[in-house]
C-alpha positions in Angstrom: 40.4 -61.0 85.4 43.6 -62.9 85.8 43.8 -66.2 87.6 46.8 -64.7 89.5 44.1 -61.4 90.6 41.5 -64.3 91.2 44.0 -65.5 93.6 44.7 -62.3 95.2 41.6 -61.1 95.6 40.4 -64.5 97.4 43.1 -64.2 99.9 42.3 -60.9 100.4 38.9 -61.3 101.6 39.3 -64.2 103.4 41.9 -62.3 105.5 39.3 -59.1 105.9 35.9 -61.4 106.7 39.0 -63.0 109.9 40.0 -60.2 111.0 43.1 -60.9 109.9 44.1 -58.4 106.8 46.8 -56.6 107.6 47.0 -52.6 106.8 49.4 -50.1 106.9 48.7 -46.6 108.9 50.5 -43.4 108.3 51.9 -42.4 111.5 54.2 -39.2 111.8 56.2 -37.6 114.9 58.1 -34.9 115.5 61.6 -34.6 116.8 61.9 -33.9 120.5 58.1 -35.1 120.8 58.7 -38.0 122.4 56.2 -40.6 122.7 54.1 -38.7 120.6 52.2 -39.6 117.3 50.1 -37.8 115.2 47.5 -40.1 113.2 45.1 -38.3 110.8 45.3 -35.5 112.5 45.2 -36.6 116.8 48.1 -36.6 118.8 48.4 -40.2 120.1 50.7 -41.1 123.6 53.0 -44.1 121.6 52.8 -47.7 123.2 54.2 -49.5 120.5 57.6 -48.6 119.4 60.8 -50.8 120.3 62.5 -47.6 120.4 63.2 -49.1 124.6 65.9 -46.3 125.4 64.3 -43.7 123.4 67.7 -42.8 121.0 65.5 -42.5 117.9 64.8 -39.4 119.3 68.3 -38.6 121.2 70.2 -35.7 120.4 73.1 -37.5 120.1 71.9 -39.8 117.1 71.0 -37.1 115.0 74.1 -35.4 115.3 75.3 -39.0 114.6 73.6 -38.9 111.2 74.7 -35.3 109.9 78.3 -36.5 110.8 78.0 -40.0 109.5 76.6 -37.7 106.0 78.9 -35.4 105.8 82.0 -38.0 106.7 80.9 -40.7 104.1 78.0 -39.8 102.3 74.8 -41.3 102.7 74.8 -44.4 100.5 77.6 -46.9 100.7 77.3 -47.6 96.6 78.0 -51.2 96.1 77.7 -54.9 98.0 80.2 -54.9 100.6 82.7 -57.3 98.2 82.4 -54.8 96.0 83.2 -51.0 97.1 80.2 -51.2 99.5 82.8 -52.2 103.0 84.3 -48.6 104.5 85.9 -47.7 107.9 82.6 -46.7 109.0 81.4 -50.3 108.8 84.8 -51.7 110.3 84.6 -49.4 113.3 80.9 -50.4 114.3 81.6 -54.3 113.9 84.6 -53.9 116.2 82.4 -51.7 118.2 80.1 -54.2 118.7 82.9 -56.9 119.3 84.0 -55.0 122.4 80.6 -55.1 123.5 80.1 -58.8 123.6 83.2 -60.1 123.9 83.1 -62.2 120.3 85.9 -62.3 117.5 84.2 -60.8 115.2 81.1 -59.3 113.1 78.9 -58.8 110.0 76.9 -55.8 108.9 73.2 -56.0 107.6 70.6 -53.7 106.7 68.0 -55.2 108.8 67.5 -57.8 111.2 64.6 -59.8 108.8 67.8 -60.3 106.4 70.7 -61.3 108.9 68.2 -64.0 110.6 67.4 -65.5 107.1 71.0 -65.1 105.6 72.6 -66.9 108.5 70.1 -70.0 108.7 70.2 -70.8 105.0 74.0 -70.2 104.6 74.9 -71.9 107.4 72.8 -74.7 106.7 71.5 -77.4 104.0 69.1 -80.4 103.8 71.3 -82.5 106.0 71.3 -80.3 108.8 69.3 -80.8 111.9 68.3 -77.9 114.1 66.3 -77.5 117.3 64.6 -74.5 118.0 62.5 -73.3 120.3 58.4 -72.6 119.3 58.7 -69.1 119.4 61.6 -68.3 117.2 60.9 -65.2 115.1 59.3 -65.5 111.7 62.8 -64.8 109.9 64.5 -67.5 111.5 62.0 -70.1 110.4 61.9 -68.5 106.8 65.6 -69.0 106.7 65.3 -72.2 107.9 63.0 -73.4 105.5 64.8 -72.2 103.0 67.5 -74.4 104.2 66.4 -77.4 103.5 67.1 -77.8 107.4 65.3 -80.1 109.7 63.5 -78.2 111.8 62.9 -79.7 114.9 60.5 -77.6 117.5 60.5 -77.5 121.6 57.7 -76.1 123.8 58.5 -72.6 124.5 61.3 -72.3 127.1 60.8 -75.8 127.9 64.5 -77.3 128.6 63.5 -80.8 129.7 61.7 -80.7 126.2 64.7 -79.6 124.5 67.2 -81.7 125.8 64.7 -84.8 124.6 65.4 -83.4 121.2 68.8 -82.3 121.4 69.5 -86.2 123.2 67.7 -87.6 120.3 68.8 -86.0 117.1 72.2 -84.6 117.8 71.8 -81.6 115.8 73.8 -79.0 114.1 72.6 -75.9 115.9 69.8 -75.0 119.0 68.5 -71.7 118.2 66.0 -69.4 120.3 65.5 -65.9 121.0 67.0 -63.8 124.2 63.6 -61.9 124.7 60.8 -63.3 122.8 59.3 -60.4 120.8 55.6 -61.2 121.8 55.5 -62.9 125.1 58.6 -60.5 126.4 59.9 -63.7 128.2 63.6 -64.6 128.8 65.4 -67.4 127.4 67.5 -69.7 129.8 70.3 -69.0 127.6 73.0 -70.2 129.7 71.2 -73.9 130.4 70.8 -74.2 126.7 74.3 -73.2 126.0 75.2 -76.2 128.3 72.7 -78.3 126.4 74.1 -77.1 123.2 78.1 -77.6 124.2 77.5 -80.8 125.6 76.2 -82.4 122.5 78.4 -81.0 120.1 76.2 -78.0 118.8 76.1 -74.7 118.3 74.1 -72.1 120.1 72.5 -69.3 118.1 70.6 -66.0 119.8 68.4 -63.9 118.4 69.1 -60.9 120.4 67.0 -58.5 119.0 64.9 -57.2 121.9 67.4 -58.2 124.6 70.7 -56.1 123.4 70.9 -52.8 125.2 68.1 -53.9 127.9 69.2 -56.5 129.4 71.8 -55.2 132.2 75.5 -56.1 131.7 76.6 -58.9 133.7 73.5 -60.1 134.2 72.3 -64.0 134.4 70.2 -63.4 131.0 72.4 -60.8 129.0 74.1 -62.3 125.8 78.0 -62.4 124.8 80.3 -64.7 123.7 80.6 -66.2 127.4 77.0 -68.0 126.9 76.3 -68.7 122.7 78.1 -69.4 119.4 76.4 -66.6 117.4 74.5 -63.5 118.4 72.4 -61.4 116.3 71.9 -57.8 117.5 69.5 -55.7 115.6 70.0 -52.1 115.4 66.1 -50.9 114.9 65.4 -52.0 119.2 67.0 -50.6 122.2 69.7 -48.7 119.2 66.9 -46.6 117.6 68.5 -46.8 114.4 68.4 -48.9 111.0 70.7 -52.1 110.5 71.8 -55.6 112.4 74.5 -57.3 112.7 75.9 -61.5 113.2 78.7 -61.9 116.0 80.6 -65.0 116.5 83.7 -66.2 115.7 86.4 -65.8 113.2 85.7 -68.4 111.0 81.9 -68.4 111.4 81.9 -64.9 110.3 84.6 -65.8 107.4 82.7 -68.5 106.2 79.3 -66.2 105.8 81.4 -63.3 104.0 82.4 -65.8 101.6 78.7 -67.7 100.9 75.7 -65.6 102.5 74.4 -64.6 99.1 72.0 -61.6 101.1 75.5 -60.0 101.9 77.4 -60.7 98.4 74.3 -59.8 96.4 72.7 -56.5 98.7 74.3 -53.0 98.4 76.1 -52.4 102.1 74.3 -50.5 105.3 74.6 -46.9 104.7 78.2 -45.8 106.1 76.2 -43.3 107.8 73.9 -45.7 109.0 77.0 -47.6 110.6 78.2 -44.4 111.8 74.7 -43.7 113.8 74.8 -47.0 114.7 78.4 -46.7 116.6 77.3 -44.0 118.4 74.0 -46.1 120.0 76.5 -48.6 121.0 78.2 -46.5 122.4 75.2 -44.7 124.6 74.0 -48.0 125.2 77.6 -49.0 127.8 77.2 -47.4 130.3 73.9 -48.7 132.2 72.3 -45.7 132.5 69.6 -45.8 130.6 69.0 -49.3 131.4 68.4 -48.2 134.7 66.1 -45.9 134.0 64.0 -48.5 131.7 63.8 -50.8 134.4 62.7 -47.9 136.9 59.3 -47.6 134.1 59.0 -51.3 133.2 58.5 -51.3 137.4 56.4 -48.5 137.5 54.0 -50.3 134.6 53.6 -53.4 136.5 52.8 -51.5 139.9 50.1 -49.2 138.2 48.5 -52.4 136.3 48.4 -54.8 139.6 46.7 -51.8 141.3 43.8 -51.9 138.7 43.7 -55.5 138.9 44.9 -55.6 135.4 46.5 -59.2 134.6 50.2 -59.3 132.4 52.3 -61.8 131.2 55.1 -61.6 134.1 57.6 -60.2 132.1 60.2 -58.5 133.4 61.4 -56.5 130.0 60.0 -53.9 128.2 57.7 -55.9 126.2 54.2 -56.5 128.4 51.5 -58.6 127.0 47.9 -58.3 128.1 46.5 -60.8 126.6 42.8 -60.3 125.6 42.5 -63.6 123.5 38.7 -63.0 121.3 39.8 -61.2 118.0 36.8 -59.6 117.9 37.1 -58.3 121.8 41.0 -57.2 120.7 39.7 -55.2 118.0 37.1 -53.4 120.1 39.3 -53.0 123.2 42.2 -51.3 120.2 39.5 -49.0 119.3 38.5 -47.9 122.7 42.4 -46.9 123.6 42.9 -44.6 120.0 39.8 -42.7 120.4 41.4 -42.3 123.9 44.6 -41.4 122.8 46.5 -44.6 123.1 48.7 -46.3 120.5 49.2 -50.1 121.7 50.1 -52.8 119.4 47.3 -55.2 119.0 48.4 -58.5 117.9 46.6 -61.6 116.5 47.3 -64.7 114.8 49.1 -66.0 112.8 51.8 -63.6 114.7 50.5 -65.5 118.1 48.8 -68.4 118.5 45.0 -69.3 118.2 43.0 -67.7 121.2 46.1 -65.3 122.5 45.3 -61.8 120.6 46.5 -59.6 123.0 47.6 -56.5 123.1 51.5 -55.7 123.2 52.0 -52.8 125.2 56.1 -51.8 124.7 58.1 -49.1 127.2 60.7 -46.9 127.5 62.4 -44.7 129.3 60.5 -41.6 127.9 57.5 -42.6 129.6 56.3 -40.2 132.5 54.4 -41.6 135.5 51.3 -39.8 134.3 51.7 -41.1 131.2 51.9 -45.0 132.4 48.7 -44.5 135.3 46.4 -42.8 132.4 47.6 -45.8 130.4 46.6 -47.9 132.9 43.2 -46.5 133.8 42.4 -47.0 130.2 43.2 -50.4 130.0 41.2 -51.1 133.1 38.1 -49.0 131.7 38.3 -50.9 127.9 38.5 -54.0 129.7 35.6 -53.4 131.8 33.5 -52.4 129.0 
């Protein structure tokens, strides 16, 4: 055996004797299904997509890709400085311009790569940057592969952050709109104050608050309240890309040295073209309405059973079980009862927080949320 199998093998079983080792399950669904996956042969009710406004599914996105196919083709062919940039792409970033109010935009194929690109391109071992804890695994890899200094605040803590951002003047404060496993909000306007006020720049993740969080609203991002915003397409879109807003020359200056962009074939054109479409869906408050009208629904039928959340007021709702052992049994209980519910431990959360990360949308029936519910209350109990 090779030292380099030695090493992979060690890991390997260390992770599984945890409870940590990660595996992959084949899942399928069926279009028009919704909420519905099959796994090794049972129908499971789904709890764990991001898919908030249900479009993965929609009618109008699958039309969306059949058009985007038969207008463009179905591979873009080259980097986007090569042959790989088309109206499709143009349309959505200006699409996406309108819809937040910045100058302009950058197309990615997935979120994981736009986070990374835009630390490590925008900044370098002299760099300082404060961030909060809970900023998402590709931010963090893109910092460290910086060279940044990363300086960390207690989640959501501003007194915390203005101690650092007081202290070491840095280049850029950086958190999330909706953090991905607590389901939390930012206070993105206070820390766009913090960040103005000191001469930085603010950067959002907003992965899981674009398209949920209702326009006009004290915690929906624009351009009004950050520097740059990152909007993934995979969330509330239900579709496959990401994209960097900000400003002219921000966006200039990334065209011209994020290698992930110079060196990646382009998103699809008919990816971008599916992607236009969800933005547009996503305008008119509708289905945010609707989303809110289940995320309320949730909380109700949980309190009622005595069942304890996290307070958040987004799709994402934590119970947190803590034991990994008691996570794994409680996960087990809610398949063989036809649930699928995320069940997260660390490193993804922190030590003595497994929990299990129940996610919404607005294809979720009444019945569908009390059964959910009673389940959770009888796994609990066990």
């Amino acid at each position: 055996m090779t030292r380099l199998q030695q090493k992979i093998d060690d890991r390997m079983q260390r992770a599984e004797q945890s409870g940590l080792l990660r595996r992959r399950q084949k899942l399928s669904q069926t279009v028009g299904c919704a909420n519905r996956l099959v796994h090794q042969g049972s129908i499971k009710h789904n709890f764990a997509s991001n898919d908030y406004l249900g479009l993965s599914q929609s009618p109008e996105l699958i039309e969306a890709l059949g058009e985007g196919a038969r207008l463009y083709g179905v591979g873009s062919g080259a980097s986007p400085l090569v042959t790989g940039y088309s109206d499709a792409h143009a349309e959505l970033e200006q699409a996406l311009c309108e819809a937040t109010g910045h100058e302009a935009a950058l197309l990615f194929s997935s979120g994981f790569s736009a986070n990374s690109a835009l630390m490590k391109t925008l900044l370098d071992k002299e760099s300082v940057v404060v961030a909060d804890k809970l900023i998402h695994a590709s931010l963090i890899d893109g910092l460290l592969e910086s060279g940044a200094q990363l300086k960390r605040f207690a989640h959501n803590d501003l007194g915390a952050a203005k101690r650092l951002v007081d202290k070491h003047q840095p280049l850029a404060v950086v958190t999330e709109s909706v953090f991905s496993m607590d389901g939390d909000l930012a206070p993105i306007n206070e820390l766009y104050g913090l960040a103005k006020g000191n001469g930085a720049w603010l950067i959002v993740d907003d992965a899981h608050g674009f398209g949920v969080l209702p326009q006009g609203g004290h915690n929906r991002v624009d351009a009004s309240c950050c520097d740059i915003q990152i909007v993934t397409f995979g969330k509330a879109l239900g579709c496959q890309g990401a994209a960097i807003l900000g400003s002219n020359a921000g966006i200039d200056f990334l065209v011209a040295h994020a290698r992930d962009y110079i060196y990646s074939t382009a998103l699809s054109p008919a990816s971008a073209h599916v992607a236009l479409k969800a933005v547009s869906l996503t305008q008119d408050g509708e289905r945010r309405g609707r989303l809110a009208q289940v995320i309320e629904a949730f909380k109700l039928a949980t309190k009622a059973r005595g069942l304890e959340l996290l307070g958040s007021k987004t799709p994402i709702q934590p119970l947190v079980v803590g034991d990994i052992d008691k996570l794994a049994k409680v996960d087990r209980e809610l398949k063989a009862a036809g649930f699928w519910v995320g069940a997260i431990r660390p490193p993804t959360v922190p030590q003595g927080s497994a929990r299990l990360r129940i996610t919404l949308n607005v294809k979720h029936t009444q019945a569908e949320l009390e059964a959910l519910a009673d389940q959770l209350q009888r796994a609990l109990q066990d």
